[in-house]
N, C-alpha and C positions, 0 to 999 in steps of 0.2 A: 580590453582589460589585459591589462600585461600582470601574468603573477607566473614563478616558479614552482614546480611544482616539488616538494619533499619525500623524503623517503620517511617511512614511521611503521615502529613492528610492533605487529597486533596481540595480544594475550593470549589468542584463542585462536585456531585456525582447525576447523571444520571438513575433512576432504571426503575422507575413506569412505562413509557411503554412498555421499554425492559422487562414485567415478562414473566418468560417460552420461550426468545429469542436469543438468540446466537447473540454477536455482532459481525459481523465478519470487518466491516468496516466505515470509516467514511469519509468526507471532510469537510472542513472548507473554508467558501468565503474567496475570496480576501481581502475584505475588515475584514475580521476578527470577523464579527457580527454572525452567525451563523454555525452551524452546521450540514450536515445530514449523518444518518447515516442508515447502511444497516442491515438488521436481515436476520435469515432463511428462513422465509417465504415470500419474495417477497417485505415486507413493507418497506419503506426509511421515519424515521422520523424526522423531523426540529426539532433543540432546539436552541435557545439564548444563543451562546457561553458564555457568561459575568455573566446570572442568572441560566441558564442551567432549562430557562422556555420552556414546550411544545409549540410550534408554531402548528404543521400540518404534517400530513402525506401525501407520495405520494406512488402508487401501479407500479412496473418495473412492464415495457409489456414484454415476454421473448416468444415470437410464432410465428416472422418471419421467418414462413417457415422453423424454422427446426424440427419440428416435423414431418410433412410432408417428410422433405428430407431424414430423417432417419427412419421414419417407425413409428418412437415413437407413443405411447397414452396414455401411464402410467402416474401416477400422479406423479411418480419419474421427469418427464423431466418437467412437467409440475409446477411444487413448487421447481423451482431454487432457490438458497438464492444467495443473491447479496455478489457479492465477492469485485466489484471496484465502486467507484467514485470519479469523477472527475473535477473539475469547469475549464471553462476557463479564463485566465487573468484579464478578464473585470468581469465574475460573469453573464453574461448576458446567455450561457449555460453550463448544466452540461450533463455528459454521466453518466449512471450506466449499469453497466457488470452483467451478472449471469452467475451461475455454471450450470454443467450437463447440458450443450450445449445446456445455454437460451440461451440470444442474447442480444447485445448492446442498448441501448436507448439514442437516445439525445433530453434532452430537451430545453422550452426556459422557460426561471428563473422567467420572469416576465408576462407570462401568468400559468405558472406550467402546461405546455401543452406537449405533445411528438411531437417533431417536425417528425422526423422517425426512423428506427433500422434497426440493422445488423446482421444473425443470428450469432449465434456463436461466439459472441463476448465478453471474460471473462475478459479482461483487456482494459485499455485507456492512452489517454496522448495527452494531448493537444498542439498543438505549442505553444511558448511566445509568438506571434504576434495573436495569438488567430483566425487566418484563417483556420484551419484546425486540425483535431484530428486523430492519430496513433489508429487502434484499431489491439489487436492480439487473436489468436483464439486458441482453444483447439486442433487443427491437424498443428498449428506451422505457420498459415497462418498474414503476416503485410496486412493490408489493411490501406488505406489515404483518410478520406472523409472531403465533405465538411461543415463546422457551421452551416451554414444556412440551407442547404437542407437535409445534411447529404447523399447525393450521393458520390458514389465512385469516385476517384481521380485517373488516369490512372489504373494500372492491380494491380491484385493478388499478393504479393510475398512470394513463400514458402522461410522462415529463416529456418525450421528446417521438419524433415520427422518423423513425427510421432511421435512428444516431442509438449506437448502444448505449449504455452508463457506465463509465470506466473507475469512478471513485463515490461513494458513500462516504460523507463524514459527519456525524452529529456532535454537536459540540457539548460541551462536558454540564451546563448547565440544565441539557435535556430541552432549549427549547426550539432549536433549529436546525436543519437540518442541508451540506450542500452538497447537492447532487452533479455531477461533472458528465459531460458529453462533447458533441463536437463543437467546439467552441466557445463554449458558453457553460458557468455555473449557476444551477439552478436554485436560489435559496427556498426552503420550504417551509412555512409554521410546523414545528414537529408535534404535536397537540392535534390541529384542527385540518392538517395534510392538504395545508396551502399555500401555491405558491405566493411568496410575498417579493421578492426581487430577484430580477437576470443580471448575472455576473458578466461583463462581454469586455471585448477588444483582445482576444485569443485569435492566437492565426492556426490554431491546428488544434487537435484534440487535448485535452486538459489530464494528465496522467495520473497526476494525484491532487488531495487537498487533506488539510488538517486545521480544526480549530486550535485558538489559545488554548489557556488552561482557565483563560477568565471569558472565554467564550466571545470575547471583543474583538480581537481579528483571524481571517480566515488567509492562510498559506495555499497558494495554489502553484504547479508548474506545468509548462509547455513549453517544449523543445527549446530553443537558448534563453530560457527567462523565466524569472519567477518574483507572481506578484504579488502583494501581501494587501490586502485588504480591511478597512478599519470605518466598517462603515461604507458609505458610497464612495469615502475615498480612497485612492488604488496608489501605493509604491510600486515601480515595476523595476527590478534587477537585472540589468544584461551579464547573465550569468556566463557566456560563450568565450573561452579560451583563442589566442587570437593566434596560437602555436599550432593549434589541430588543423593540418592539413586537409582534412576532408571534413567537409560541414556539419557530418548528421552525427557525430563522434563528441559534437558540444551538447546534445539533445539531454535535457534534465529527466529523468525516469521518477525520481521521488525526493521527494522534499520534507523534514519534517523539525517540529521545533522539538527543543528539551524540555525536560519537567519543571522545569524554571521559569521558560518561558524566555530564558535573556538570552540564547541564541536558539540558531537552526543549524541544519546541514542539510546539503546536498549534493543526490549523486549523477553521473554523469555517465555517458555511452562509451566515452573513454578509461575507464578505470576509473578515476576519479572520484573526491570527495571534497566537497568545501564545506567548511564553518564558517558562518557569519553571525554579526553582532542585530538580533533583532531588534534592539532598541534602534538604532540611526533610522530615521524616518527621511533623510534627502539622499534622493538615488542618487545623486555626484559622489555621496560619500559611503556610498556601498559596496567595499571592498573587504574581501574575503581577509578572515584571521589566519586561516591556514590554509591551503590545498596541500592534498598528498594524495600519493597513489598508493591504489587500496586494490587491486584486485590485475592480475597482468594482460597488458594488450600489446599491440604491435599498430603499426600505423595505418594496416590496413584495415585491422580487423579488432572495434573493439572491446572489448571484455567487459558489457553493460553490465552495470551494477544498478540491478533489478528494483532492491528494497533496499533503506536503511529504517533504522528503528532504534531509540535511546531505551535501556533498561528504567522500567518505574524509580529506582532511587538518582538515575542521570550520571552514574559513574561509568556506564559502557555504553559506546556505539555501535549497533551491530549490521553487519551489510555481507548483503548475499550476490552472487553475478553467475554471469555465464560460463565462468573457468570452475564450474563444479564445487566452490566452495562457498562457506560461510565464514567472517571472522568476526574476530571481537576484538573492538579496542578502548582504551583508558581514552577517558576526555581527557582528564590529565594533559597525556600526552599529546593532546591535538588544538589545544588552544593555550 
């Protein structure tokens, strides 16, 4: 895929507290007024989606119990970076995840309090109806708790033996659920917490996934591809710039559609960001609207952009990376 890449200046650029931080993640309320986002070291900062003003920091607790249950006491398990969060429907809780088998946190919004946590819990995903939150764990375990107490919700389900779960997504209808691992998406009845189809022909681990807004196809990416799903049937996108000298720099990190539904974007290990047209259903004719570079790298090294994510009204894209910052930009401007 031969395409040039753009230059495009963002609204909003984010640094000052991210200095010396890895952004690895973010969410955005419901309501679309702010943002928190996760770094390496445990800290989740508030900014004012709109002025992209400091609000306030909060610290993930990540020591329920599984340090204890594994032995750990190293500062390695102990300085998890947050990898997921998550608001629910209303905005009234959010959960955040860590890596190196911290543990889940649910909180409540309007006290900025921990309601409680689950160990080992690096990914989330909230139901629509905002009663109950999917978490999945690093040894491939679903667990179903509840909002308010964050108690668990009948048993354990091992999805996968010894593959972590890297992405939770339940689709907006509330009634499925696709669990991502190594290689394979796992569709689940979100109701009766059964599996009903395996998603397959992934050559590496599945980074992220996002349903429609009509719950009818599911967006999945792995490393130079990403492939849209509609049913048993599969589009698959060779997303891989054929300029990037070193191969792991085309690797897709997240993928996600608009509130629209009529495109997506996607970002890349090299800085990068592509918009595409979701409607074209023939992969000959799936060529990006725009690329432009979104975050700085060099050829050696580069500047993975972590997360993107569309504000609930679709007039901002927002993406976070490894050069310490968050920016925002106009759709407007990118298609």
């Amino acid at each position: 895929m031969d395409e040039s890449l753009v230059t495009v200046t963002p609204d909003i650029v984010i640094s000052g507290q991210h200095k010396n931080r890895l952004v690895n993640c973010f969410a955005i309320t419901p309501d679309g007024s702010a943002m928190i986002s996760g770094n390496d070291d445990k800290v989740m900062l508030m900014h004012d989606s709109r002025s992209g003003e400091f609000i306030g920091s909060l610290t993930h607790v990540s020591d329920y119990g599984i340090l204890k249950r594994f032995g750990h006491d190293s500062d390695l398990y102990k300085c998890a970076w947050i990898k997921c969060i998550a608001f629910s429907p209303d905005g009234t809780r959010m959960v955040s995840c860590a890596s190196n088998g911290g543990a889940a946190s649910l909180w409540n919004m309007n006290t900025l309090q921990v309601i409680g946590g689950y160990r080992f819990g690096i990914t989330a995903s909230f139901s629509p109806d905002g009663k109950t939150v999917a978490v999945g764990s690093a040894d491939g375990e679903l667990t179903i708790h509840d909002v308010n107490t964050f108690e668990l919700i009948g048993s354990i389900i091992k999805v996968s033996d010894g593959h972590c779960i890297t992405c939770i997504s339940t689709s907006p209808d509330g009634s499925k659920m696709a669990i991502c691992t190594n290689k394979r998406v796992h569709i689940y009845d979100a109701k009766t917490l059964v599996e009903t189809n395996v998603l397959t022909g992934y050559l590496d681990w599945i980074s992220n996934a996002m349903w429609s807004n009509d719950s009818t196809k599911l967006l999945t990416c792995v490393h130079c591809m990403v492939k849209i799903w509609d049913g048993t049937n599969c589009v698959t996108i060779d997303t891989s710039r054929k300029c990037n000298n070193f191969h792991y720099l085309n690797a897709v990190l997240c993928a996600v559609y608009s509130p629209n539904n009529k495109t997506f974007a996607m970002c890349r290990c090299d800085g990068s960001i592509s918009i595409y047209d979701s409607t074209i259903s023939d992969e000959e004719k799936h060529k990006p609207i725009r690329t432009f570079v979104a975050h700085t790298s060099d050829e050696h090294r580069g500047s993975f952009v972590n997360k993107i994510g569309y504000t609930p009204d679709g007039a901002r894209l927002v993406s976070c990376a490894n050069d310490h910052t968050i920016k925002v930009w106009s759709v407007k401007e990118l298609i």
